[in-house]
Wavefront OBJ file of the C-alpha trace (Angstrom):
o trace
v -3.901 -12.404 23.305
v -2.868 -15.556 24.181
v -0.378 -17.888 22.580
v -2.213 -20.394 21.561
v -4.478 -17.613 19.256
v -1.559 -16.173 17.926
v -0.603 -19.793 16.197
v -4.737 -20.345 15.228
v -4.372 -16.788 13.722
v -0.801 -17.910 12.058
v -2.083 -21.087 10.548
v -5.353 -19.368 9.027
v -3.277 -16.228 7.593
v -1.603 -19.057 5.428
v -4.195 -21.112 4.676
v -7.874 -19.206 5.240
v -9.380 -22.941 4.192
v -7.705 -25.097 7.075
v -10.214 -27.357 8.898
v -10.640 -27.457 12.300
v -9.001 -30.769 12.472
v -5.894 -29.677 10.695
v -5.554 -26.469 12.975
v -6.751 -29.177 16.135
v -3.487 -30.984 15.032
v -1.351 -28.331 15.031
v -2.186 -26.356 17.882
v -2.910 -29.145 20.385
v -6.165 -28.811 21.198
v -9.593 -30.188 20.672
v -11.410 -30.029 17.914
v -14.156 -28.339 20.034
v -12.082 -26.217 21.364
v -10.430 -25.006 18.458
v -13.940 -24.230 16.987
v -14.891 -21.624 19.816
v -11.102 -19.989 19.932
v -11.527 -19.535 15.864
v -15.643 -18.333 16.517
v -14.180 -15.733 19.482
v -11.374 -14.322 17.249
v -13.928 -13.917 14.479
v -16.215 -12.115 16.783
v -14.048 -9.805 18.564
v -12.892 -8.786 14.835
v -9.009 -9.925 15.453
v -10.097 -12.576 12.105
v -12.189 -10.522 9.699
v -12.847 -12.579 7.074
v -11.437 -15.123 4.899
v -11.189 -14.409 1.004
v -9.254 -16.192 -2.182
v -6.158 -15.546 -3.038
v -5.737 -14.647 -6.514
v -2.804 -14.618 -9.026
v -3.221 -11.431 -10.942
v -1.078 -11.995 -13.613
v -2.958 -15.364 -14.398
v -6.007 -13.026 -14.034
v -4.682 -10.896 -16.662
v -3.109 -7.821 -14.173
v 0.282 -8.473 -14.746
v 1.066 -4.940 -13.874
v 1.102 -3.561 -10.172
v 2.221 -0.157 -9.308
v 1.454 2.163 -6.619
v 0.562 5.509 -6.638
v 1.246 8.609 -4.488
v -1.422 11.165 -4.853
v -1.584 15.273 -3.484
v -4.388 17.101 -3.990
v -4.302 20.089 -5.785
v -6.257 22.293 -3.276
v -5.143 21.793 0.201
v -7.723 23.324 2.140
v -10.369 20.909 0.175
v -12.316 18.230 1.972
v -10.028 15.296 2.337
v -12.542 12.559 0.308
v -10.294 11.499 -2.067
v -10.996 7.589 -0.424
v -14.810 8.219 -1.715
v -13.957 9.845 -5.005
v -11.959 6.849 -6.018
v -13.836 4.072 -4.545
v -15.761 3.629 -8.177
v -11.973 2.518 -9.384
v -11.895 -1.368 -9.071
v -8.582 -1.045 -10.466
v -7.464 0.217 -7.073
v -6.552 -2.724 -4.768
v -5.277 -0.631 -1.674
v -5.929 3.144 -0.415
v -3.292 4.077 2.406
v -3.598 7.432 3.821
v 0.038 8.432 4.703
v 2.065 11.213 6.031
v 4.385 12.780 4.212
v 4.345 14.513 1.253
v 1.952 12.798 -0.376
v -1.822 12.272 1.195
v -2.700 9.025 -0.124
v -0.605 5.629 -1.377
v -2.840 3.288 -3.811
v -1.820 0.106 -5.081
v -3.495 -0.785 -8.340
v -2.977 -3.644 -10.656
v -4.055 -3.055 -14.807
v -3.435 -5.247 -17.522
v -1.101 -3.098 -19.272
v 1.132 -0.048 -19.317
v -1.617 1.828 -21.440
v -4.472 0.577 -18.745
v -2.212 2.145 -16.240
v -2.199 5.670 -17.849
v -5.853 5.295 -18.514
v -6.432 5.049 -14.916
v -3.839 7.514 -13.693
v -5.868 10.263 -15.750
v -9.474 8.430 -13.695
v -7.868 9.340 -10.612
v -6.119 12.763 -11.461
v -9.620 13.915 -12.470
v -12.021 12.222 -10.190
v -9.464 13.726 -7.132
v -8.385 16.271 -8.534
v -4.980 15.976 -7.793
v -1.436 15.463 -9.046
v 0.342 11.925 -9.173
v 3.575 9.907 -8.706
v 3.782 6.683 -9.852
v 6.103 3.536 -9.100
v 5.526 0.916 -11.086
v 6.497 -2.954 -9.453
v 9.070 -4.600 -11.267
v 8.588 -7.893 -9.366
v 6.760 -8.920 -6.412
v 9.405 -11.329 -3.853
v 6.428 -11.713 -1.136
v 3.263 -10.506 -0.541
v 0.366 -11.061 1.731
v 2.386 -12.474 4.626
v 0.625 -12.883 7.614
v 1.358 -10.283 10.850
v 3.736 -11.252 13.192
v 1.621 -11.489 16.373
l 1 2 3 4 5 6 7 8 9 10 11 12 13 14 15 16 17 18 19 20 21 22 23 24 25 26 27 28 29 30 31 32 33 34 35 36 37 38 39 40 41 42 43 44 45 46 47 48 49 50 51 52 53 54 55 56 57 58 59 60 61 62 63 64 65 66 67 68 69 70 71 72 73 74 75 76 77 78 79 80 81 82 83 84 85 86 87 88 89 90 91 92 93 94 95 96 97 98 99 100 101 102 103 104 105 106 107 108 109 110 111 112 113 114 115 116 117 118 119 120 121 122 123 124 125 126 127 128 129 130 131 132 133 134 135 136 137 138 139 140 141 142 143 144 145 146
């Protein structure tokens, strides 16, 4: 990849709504130009999408915390990502390696929403939790460093 993507991909990981002339300005190049290197990222799949940012406290999820879950059975079939997709309540599913099988990150709206949904996903995948609940959140959502 060359340099000049790396800074387009840069400048849209912090703002998703920059217009080509503002990212033209910055980068050096054409508006034109910019277009196509922004359509050919997009269409090899290095930029995926663009989406909102939201504050989930204002949104009334004040509380993140993630969650470690292990199956209770092993030797079951590892879909614990499909068992819990139904859970909106789950912002992230990370398969890890470790002790655990799976990390989620979840934001609720209160401690008792958060036990509420720890029993949703003990049942629905049958398996045991650990829970670490985010006191507060320095940085988040920072762009990759290409």
């Amino acid at each position: 990849m060359e340099d000049i993507d790396r800074t387009i991909i840069s400048l849209l990981s912090r703002d998703g709504r920059m217009s080509f002339t503002d990212l033209s300005r910055e980068t050096g190049l054409s508006v034109s130009a910019t277009h196509q290197r922004v359509r050919r990222l997009e269409r090899r799949g290095i930029i995926k999408g663009y989406a909102a940012i939201v504050d989930p406290a204002v949104a009334g999820l004040p509380l993140t915390a993630f969650i470690s879950i292990k199956p209770f059975d092993p030797a079951a079939p590892d879909d614990t990502p499909q068992r819990l997709a139904h859970l909106d309540a789950i912002e992230a599913c990370h398969s890890v390696a470790g002790d655990e099988n799976y990390i989620l990150k979840v934001r609720v709206s209160s401690p008792a929403g958060l036990e509420d949904l720890l029993q949703e996903i003990r049942s629905a995948a049958s398996a045991s939790t650990r829970t670490t609940v985010v006191l507060s959140t320095p940085y988040e959502n920072r762009p990759p460093a290409l």
